[in-house]
C-alpha positions, -999 to 999 in steps of 0.1 A, spaced: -75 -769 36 -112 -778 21 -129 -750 5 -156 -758 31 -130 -751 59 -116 -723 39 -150 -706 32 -144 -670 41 -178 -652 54 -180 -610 49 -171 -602 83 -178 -567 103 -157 -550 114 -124 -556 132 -125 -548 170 -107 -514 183 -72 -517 197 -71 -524 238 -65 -495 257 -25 -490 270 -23 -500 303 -12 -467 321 -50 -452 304 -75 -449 332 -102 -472 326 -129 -453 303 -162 -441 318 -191 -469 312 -214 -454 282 -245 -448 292 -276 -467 282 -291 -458 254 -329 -455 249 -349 -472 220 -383 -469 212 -407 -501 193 -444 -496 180 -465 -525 169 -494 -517 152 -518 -549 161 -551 -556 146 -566 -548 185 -540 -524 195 -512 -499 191 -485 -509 217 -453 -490 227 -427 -500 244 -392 -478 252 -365 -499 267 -330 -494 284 -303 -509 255 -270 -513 274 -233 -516 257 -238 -555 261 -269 -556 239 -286 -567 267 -328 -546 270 -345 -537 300 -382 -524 294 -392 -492 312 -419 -485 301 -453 -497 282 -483 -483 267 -509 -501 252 -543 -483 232 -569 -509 217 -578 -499 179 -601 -512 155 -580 -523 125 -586 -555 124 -625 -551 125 -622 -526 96 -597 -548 76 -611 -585 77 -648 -576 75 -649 -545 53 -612 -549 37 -602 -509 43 -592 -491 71 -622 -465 79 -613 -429 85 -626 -427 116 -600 -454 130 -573 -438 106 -577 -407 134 -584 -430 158 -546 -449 153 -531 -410 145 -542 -398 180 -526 -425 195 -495 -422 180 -495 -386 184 -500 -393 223 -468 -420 219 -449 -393 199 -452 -371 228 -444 -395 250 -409 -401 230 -403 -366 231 -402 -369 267 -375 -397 267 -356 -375 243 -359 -399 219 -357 -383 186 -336 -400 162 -355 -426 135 -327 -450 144 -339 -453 177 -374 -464 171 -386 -495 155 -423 -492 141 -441 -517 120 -475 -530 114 -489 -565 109 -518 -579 86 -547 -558 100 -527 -529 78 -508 -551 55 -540 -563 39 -560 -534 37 -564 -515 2 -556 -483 19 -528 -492 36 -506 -466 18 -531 -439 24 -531 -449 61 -490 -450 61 -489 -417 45 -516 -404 72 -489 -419 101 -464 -404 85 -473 -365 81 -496 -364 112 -462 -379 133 -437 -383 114 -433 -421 123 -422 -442 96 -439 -474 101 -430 -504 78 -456 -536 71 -439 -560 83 -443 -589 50 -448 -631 61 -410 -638 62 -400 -604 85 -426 -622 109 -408 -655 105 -376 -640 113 -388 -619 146 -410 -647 156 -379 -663 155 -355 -639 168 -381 -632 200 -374 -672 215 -342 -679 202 -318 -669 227 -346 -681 255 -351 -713 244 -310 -721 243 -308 -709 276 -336 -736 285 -322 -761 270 -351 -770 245 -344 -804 234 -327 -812 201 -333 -848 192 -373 -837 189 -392 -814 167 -402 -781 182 -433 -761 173 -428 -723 177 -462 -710 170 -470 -672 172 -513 -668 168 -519 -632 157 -554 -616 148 -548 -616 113 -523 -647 113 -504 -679 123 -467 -676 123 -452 -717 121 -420 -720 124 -407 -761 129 -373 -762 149 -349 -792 155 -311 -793 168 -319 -758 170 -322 -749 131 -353 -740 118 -367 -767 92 -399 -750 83 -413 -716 83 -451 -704 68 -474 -681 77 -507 -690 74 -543 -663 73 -558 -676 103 -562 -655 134 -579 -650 167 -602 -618 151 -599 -630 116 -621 -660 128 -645 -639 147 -649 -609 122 -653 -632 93 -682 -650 111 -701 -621 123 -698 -607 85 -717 -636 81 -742 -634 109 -733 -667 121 -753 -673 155 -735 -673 186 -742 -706 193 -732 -722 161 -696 -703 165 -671 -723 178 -682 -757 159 -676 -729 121 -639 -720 146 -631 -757 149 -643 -762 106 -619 -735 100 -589 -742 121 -592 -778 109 -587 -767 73 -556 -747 81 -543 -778 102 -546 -800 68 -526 -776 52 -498 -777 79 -503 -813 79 -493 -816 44 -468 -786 40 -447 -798 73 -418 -824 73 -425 -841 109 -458 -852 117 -456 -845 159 -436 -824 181 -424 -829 218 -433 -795 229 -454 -762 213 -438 -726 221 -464 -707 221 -460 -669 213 -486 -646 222 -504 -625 244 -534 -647 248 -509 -679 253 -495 -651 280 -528 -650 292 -533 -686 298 -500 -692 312 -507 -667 340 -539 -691 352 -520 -719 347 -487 -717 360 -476 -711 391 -448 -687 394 -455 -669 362 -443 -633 376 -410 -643 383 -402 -665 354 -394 -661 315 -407 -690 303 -438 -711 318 -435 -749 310 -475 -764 312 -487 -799 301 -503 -799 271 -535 -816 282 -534 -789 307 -536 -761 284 -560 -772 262 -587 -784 288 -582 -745 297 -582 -733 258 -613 -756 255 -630 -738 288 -623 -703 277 -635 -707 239 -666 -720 250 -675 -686 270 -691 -657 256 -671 -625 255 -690 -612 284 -688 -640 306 -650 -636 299 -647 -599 313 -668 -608 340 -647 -634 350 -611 -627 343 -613 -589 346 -604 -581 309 -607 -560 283 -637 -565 255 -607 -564 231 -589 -589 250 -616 -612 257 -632 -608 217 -601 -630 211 -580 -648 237 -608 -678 227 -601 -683 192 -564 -680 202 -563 -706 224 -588 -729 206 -560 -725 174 -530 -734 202 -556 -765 212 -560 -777 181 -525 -778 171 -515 -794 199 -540 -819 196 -531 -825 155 -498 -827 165 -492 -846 195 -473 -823 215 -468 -830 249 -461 -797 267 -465 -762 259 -436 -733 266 -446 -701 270 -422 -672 269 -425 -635 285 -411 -625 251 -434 -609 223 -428 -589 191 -416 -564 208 -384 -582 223 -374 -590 189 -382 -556 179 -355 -546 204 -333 -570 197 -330 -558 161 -326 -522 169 -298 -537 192 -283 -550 167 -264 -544 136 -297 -556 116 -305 -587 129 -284 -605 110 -263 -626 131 -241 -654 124 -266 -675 138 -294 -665 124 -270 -659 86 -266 -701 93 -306 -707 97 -312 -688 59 -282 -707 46 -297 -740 56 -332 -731 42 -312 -728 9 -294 -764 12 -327 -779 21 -341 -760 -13 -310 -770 -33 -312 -806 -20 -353 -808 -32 -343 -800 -68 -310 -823 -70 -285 -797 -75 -247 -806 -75 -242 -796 -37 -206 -801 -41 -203 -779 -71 -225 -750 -56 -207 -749 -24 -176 -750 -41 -187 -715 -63 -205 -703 -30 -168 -701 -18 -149 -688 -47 -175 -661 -50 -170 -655 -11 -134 -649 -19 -140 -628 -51 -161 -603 -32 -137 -602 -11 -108 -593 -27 -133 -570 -48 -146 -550 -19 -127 -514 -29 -144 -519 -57 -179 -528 -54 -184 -510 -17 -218 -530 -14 -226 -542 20 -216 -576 39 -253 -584 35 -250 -586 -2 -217 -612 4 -244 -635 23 -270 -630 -8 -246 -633 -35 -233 -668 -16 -272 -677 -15 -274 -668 -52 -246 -693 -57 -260 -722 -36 -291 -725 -57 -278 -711 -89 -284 -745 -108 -317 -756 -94 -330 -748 -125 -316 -778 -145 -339 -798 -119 -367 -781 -148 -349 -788 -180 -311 -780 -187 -320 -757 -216 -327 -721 -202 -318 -735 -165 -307 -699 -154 -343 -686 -162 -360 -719 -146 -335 -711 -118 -351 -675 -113 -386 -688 -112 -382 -715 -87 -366 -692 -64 -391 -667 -66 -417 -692 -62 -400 -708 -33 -402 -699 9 -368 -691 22 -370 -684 59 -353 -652 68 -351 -637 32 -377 -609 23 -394 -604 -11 -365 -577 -22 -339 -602 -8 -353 -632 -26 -356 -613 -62 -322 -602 -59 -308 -637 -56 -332 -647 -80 -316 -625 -105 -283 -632 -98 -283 -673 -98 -301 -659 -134 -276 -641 -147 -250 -665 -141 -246 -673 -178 -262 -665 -212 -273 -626 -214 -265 -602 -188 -294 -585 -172 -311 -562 -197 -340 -539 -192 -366 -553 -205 -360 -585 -185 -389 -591 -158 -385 -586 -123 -348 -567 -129 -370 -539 -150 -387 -532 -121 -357 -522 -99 -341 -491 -97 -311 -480 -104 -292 -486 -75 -311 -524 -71 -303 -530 -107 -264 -520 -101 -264 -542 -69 -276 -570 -95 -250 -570 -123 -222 -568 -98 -228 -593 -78 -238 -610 -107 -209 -604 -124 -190 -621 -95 -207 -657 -97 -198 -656 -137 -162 -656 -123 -169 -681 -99 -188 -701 -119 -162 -705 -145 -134 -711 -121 -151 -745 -115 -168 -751 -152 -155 -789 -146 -177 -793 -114 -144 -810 -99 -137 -782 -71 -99 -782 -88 -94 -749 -78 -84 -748 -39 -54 -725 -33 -57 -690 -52 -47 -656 -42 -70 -628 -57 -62 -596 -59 -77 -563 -74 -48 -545 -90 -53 -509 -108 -62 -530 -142 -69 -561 -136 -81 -590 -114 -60 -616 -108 -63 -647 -98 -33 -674 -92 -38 -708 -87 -19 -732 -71 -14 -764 -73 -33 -770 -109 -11 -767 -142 -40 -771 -165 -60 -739 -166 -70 -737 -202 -112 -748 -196 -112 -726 -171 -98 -693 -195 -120 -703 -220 -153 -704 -195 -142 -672 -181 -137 -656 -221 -174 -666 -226 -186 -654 -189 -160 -631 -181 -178 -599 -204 -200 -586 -177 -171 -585 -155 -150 -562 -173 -184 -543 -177 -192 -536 -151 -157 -537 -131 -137 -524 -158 -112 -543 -157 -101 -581 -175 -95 -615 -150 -65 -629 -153 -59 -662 -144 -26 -678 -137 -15 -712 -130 18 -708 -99 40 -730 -86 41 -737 -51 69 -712 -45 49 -685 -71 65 -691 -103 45 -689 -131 36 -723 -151 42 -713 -190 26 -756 -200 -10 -740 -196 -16 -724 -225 
């Protein structure tokens, strides 16, 4: 069997035994409640939903407060004090309302906040002020967590739906603060960015400026136009065949324009369609907007520059219809609290391809970092007693090993550091910050020096991060130096963590001896930090031990 067929994954998990058949059948669990809050740049929402055994949500009930963050933030850079109060009352208000719902445990409830807190100078002082006035954690949610719920929200939907696969798909998610991109084809995601343009961004940064009203939409088009040459020459495909469109103002527009919208989850509307409409609202003043669709001053300060943003893109990049879901940040909000963490298999394949398309950029050996991608697969494994680190780290530390050479791509002396610095420099959808330094410093510390103290980026972990780091790098050493030929020899091992010693038999390969002396140079910070030597043994077929290698 190929190590690619072989390739063991950290798995969850194994199912519980069936009931006997005499049992009476058990009593259907009840559904459990969850709570999200998103913390918007125009308004706190909160939604609590009905989670059934099948993972499957069912929204009861919503509330929805407009705020002033995003005024504060992208014209004054600081959250005021008045809105500080202003967002703790209505928490308090939703707090109360959990409390009704009996909803109590942190587990439970999913808070976060985008860019209009993200950004601001204060936005620890305002987190603290959530926290003792409520006792709501709320977590900023960073470019890539966007990404990933932006992505998480539609994907389910749009394989229902069928979204074509021979075609590039736009999924586009315009916030107040900023556009989410993500480019999708044979349903994997090829591109991800986020980009600081949104809907109130626009409009607060042009009244800071006393721009007169009637000047305002030509400075919108000057600045969506130099966000569109940046996705222009950032993205790999230069047109799509359709736009998702993810947002409450593309909700908006899809309720005018599509017939049916009540009883459907997603509304399919031509493109020239939508902007024609995009063009018509943007080109209304806010109070004309009220007036005519019956909406909120919040609501109607930015469903314009949305839609003009959606217009544009569709008209930069060809697209020919526009889907627009019933989902929002909220459903994926859900879905994660659902979950075990969001990490799916599918979505575990969508960050591994990100990393073959970064490994492929900077000419690394695919077949050789596969091949260690495995062997370390099957040394965490086997080392799991011993480590007790999460599956989640299994899936970094096989990451760590698909782009642990992209460094020679730079020069081959000091690879491992040039290895570090273009990962940390580099966009890998689905990974945050912390996930991306930790594979950083593992694909580093796959040979020369182990990780020392004074060593930037690994200094400023803590303890427990810096532990997670030598033992996972500590791992890839091992696997590194079971293929130290790059000529995937190694195929058929067992491994196995014994009281004093890890050992590792090989089949089918009587020459062993580069491989012992790789893993005598790499094989230090194993013993370490494991405490315990690798022993590595060339078998017979039939587990007799070959004395030629020596």
């Amino acid at each position: 069997m190929s190590p690619r067929a072989a390739r063991r994954r950290p798995t969850a998990a194994p199912p519980p035994a069936p009931p006997r058949a005499s049992a009476a059948p058990p009593a259907a669990a009840a559904p459990a409640l969850i709570a999200v809050i998103d913390i918007g740049a125009t308004a706190i929402r909160l939604e609590i939903a009905e989670m059934r055994p099948d993972g499957a949500g069912r929204p009861i009930e919503s509330l929805h407060r407009a705020v002033n963050l995003g005024k504060d933030t992208f014209s004054g850079g600081a959250i005021s004090r008045e809105t500080i109060e202003q967002c703790v009352g209505v928490l308090r208000q939703f707090r109360q309302k959990l409390d009704e719902y009996g909803i109590a445990d942190d587990r439970r409830i999913n808070a976060v906040a985008t860019s209009a807190v993200t950004e601001a100078r204060n936005s620890e002082a305002f987190l603290n002020r959530v926290y003792v006035a409520t006792g709501l954690s709320v977590r900023c949610l960073e470019d890539v967590e966007l990404s990933r719920l932006t992505y998480l929200g539609v994907r389910d939907l749009l394989v229902r739906h069928r979204l074509p696969v021979a075609s590039h798909t736009l999924v586009i998610e315009v916030g107040g603060g900023t556009t989410e991109l993500l480019l999708i084809r044979a349903g994997h995601v090829t591109f991800s960015e986020t980009y600081r343009l949104g809907s109130l961004r626009l409009r607060e940064t042009l009244e800071t400026h006393r721009a007169p009203a009637a000047r305002r939409r030509g400075l919108f088009l000057q600045d969506i136009e130099r966000t569109l040459q940046q996705m222009a020459h950032s993205l790999p495909a230069r047109s799509a065949a359709c736009l998702v469109a993810v947002s409450g103002d593309a909700r908006f527009a899809a309720s005018r324009l599509f017939e049916g919208w009540e009883s459907t989850d997603l509304a399919r509307i031509d493109a020239a369609a939508f902007t024609a409409f995009a063009d018509r609202v943007s080109a209304r003043s806010v109070d004309d907007l009220v007036t005519e669709f019956q909406i909120s001053y919040p609501d109607a300060e930015t469903v314009g520059p949305a839609l003009l943003i959606y217009a544009q893109i569709c008209r930069a990049f060809k697209v020919r219809r526009v889907l627009v879901p019933r989902t929002s940040l909220r459903t994926a909000l859900e879905i994660e609290l659902a979950g075990p963490s969001g990490w799916s298999e599918d979505y575990c394949r969508q960050v591994e391809r990100a990393a073959q398309t970064l490994a492929r950029k900077y000419d690394a050996d695919a077949r050789h970092a596969e091949h260690v991608a495995w062997l370390a697969g099957r040394l965490f494994d086997a080392m799991r007693d011993r480590h007790r680190l999460a599956p989640k780290h299994g899936f970094l530390l096989r990451i760590a090993a698909l782009l642990h050479e992209v460094g020679l791509f730079v020069s081959n002396r000091s690879h491992h550091k040039h290895s570090q610095y273009l990962i940390l420099n580099s966009e890998l959808f689905g990974l945050t910050r912390d996930d991306l330094a930790l594979v950083a410093l593992v694909a580093r510390y796959h040979r020369r020096s182990p990780p020392l103290p004074a060593h930037p980026v690994y200094a400023d972990l803590n303890l427990e991060g810096r532990v997670t780091v030598q033992k996972l790098a500590a791992l890839l050493r091992v696997a590194c130096s079971l293929d130290r030929r790059h000529a995937q020899r190694i195929r058929d091992a067992d491994i196995a963590a014994g009281d004093d010693r890890l050992t590792i038999a090989v089949r089918g390969v009587d020459d062993l001896g580069l491989e012992r002396v790789a893993l005598r140079e790499k094989g230090g910070l194993f013993e370490d930090v494991y405490g315990m030597p690798v022993d590595l043994r060339a078998v017979s077929a039939h587990g007799e031990e070959w004395t030629a290698d020596l």
